[in-house]
Every structure is written in structure tokens, then in C-alpha cells.
N, C-alpha and C positions, 0 to 999 in steps of 0.2 A: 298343277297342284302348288306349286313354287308361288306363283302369283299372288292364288288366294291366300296364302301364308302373310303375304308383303299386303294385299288389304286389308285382312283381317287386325293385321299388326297396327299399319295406317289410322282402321276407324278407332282401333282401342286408343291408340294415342289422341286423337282427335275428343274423345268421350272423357277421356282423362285430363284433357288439356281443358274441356269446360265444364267441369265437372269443379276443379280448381280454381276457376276464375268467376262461378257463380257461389260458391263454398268461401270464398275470400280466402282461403288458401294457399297465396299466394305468396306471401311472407312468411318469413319464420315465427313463430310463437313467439310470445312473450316470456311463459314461464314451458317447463316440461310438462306441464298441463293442460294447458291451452288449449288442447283438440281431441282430448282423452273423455272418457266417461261419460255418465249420462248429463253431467253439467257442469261440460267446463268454464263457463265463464265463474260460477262460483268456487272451482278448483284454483282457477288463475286470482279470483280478486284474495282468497287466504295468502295463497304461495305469496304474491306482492306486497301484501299487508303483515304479513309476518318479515318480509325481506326489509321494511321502515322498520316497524317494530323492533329490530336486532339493532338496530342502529342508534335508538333510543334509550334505551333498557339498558344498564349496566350488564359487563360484564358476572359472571359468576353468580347475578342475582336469580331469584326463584319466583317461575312467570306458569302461571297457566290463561290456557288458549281457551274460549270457547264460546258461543253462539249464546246469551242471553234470553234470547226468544226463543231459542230452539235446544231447549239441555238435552235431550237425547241423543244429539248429536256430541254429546261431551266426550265419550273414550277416542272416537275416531279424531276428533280436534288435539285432543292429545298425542296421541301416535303422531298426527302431521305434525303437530311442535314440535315433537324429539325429534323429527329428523331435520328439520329446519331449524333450529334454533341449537347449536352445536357447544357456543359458549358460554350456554346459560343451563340453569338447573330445571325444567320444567315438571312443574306439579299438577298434580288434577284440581281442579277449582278450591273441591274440600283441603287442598292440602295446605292452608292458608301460604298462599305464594304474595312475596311482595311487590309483584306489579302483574296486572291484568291485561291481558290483549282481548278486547272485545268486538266480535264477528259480528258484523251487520247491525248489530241494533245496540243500542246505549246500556251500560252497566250501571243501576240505579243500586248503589247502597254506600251509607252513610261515612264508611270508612276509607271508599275511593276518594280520590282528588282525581278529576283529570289530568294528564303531561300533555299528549298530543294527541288531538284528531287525526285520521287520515280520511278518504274515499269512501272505504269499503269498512271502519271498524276504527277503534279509538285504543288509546293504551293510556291505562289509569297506575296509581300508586295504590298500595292498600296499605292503608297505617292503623295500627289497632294498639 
């Protein structure tokens, strides 16, 4: 009984061992995200582009987060900003914030300026 306990054990290890190295799994994550949810590569490319973004963006200034192409996605983009972005004021798009972090696709309105591109999303000024 002992035996099959120690192969049993064996192949689980072996299954887990490639399981890992076909999963690329191998490394640590980039973000806490990384390997979460139905999609983390787009979990991972916000967390990283909000982590430029804070570096960008003054201090105490008033920033909302959110996917252009995709605004349904606006309240949960915000929950992710407030917890990522700790030294800034984050607002909902409507809450005229003055600067934008824009997810995946381009922020096209008259009152943005560009600051910086990144990868994954761009961070605008909004002057009105």
C-alpha cells in the first residue's frame, strides 16, 4: 500500500512538473494577476499600465481609468484604479478628472493633449 502512496505521489509530481513547463509557468508573474481569471494577460497589461501611469500623473491630481472602446467596462476600471493608484484622486470618466488613463485604444476628444504613450494604453491631460 506504502508503495502505491510513493507512485501515486511520483506521477502527481511528474504531471505537475509538465504541466508547468508546457503552461510557462515557470516564473513568477509579472503582476498579482498574471495567472488569475478568465484573462489575464489583459488583467496584467492594466495593473502594468496603471503602475507607468502613477509615475506620470502628479501626485493628488484627479485621473480616471477606462477602456474607450469598451465603456461598459467603466465601473470595474475604476474599482481597479482605486486600488492601484493610492496617491491620486480617482474619478469616473464623467467626473471631469484631470488627466486620463486610456486602456487599449486611443482617447479621441478635443480637450485631451497627449503626456505619454505606453504598450498597452496612453495617459492624456484634460484641459477644459
Amino acid at each position: 500500500m506504502r508503495a502505491v502512496a510513493w507512485v501515486s505521489s511520483l506521477l502527481f509530481l511528474v504531471l505537475l512538473a509538465r504541466e508547468a513547463v508546457v503552461g510557462h509557468v515557470t516564473a513568477p508573474g509579472r503582476t498579482v494577476a498574471s495567472r488569475t481569471g478568465t484573462s489575464p494577460r489583459d488583467s496584467e497589461n492594466a495593473l502594468l499600465l496603471l503602475q507607468d501611469a502613477e509615475r506620470t500623473i502628479p501626485r493628488g491630481a484627479s485621473v480616471a481609468f477606462f477602456k474607450p472602446a469598451r465603456r461598459s467596462d467603466d465601473q470595474l476600471m475604476y474599482l481597479i484604479a482605486l486600488g492601484q493608484l493610492p496617491h491620486h484622486r480617482v474619478v469616473s470618466p464623467e467626473g471631469d478628472p484631470q488627466y486620463v488613463i486610456a486602456f487599449q485604444s486611443p482617447f479621441d476628444d478635443p480637450h485631451a493633449r497627449l503626456l505619454r504613450r505606453f504598450a498597452t494604453g496612453a495617459v492624456y491631460e484634460v484641459t477644459r
